[in-house]
C-alpha positions in Angstrom: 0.0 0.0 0.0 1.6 3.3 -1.2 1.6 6.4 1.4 -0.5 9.4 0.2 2.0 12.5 -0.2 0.6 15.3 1.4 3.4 17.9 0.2 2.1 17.2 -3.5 -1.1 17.8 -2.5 -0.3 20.7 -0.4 1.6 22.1 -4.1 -1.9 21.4 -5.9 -3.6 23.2 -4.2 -0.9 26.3 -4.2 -1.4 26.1 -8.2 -4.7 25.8 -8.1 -5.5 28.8 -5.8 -2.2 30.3 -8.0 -4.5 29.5 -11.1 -8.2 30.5 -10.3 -8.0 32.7 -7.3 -7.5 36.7 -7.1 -5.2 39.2 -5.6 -5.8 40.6 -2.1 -3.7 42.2 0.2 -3.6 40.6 3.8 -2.7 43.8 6.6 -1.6 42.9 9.7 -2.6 45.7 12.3 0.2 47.8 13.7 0.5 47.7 17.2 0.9 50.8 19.6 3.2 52.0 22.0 3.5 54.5 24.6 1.8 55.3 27.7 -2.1 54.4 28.1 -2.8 58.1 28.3 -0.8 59.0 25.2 -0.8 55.9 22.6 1.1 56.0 19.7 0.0 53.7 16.5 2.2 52.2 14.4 2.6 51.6 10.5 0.5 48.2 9.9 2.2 45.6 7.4 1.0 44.3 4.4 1.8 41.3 1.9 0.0 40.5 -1.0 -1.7 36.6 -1.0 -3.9 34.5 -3.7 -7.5 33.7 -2.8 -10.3 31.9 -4.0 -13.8 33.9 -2.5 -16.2 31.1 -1.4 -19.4 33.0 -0.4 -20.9 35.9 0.8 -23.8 36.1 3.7 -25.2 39.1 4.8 -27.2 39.3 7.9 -28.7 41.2 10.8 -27.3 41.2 14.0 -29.1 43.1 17.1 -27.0 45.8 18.6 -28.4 47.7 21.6 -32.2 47.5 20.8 -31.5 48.0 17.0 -30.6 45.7 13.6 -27.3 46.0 12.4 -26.2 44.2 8.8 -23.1 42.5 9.2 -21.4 41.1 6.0 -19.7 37.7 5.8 -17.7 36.1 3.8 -15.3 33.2 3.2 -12.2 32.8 1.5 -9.1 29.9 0.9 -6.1 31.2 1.2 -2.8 30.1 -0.7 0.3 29.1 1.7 2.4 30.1 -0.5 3.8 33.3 0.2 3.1 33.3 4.0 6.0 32.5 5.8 6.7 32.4 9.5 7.4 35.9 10.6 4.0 36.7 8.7 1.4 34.1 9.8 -2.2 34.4 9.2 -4.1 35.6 12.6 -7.6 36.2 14.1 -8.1 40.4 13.2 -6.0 40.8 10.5 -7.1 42.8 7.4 -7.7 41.3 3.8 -8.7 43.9 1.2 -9.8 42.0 -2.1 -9.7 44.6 -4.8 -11.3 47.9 -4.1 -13.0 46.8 -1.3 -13.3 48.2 2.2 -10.7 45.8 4.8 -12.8 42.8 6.4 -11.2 41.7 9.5 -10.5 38.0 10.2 -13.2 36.5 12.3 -12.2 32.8 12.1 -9.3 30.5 10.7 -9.4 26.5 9.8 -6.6 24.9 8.8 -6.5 22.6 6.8 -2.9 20.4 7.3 -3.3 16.6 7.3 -0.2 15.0 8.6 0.9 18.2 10.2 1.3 19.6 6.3 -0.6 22.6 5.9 -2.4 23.1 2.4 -4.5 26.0 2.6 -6.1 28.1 5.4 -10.3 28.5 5.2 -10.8 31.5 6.5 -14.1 34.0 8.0 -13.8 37.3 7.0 -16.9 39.8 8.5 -17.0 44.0 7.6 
């Protein structure tokens, strides 16, 4: 019995995503320093990543007595260019095109035998 190879499949599905998916830009939020009473921001990060958009779900969600509309949405994202100093992470920023930023709400990965293949990921605006 011959042993699946996960690294292949983890390549498929980098030239797939390569192949059919868009452009987006994946900000990581610049963190602040200073005193609590005078804060200073820093300059966010940014790398460029290849995605394949899933679906998109709009819906109400009550806020203090009122509706509001939250938009979801949910997106692969390609392995390939993330390395370990710029990991994928619960409130990042993905623009896709012109778009407004959606934050990172929720991240699945998917990495049989401890080989990751592509990251399923929540985005809400």
């Amino acid at each position: 019995m011959s042993l699946f190879d996960y690294g292949a499949a983890a390549q498929t599905a980098i030239s797939l995503i390569n192949d059919f998916g868009q452009e987006a830009t994946l900000i990581k939020k610049a963190s602040t320093t200073g005193p609590d009473y005078d804060p200073t921001a820093g300059t966010p990060t940014s790398i460029q990543i290849r995605l394949v958009d899933l679906s998109r779900m709009q819906m109400d969600r009550p806020s203090d007595e009122t509706l509001e509309a939250v938009r979801s949405r949910t997106v692969y994202i390609s392995t390939e260019v993330i390395d370990d100093e710029f990991v994928v992470e619960r409130d990042d920023l993905i623009q896709i095109g012109g778009e407004l930023a959606s934050e990172i709400k929720e991240i699945r990965t998917l990495a049989p035998a401890g080989i990751t293949v592509l990251w399923e990921v929540d985005l809400v605006r």
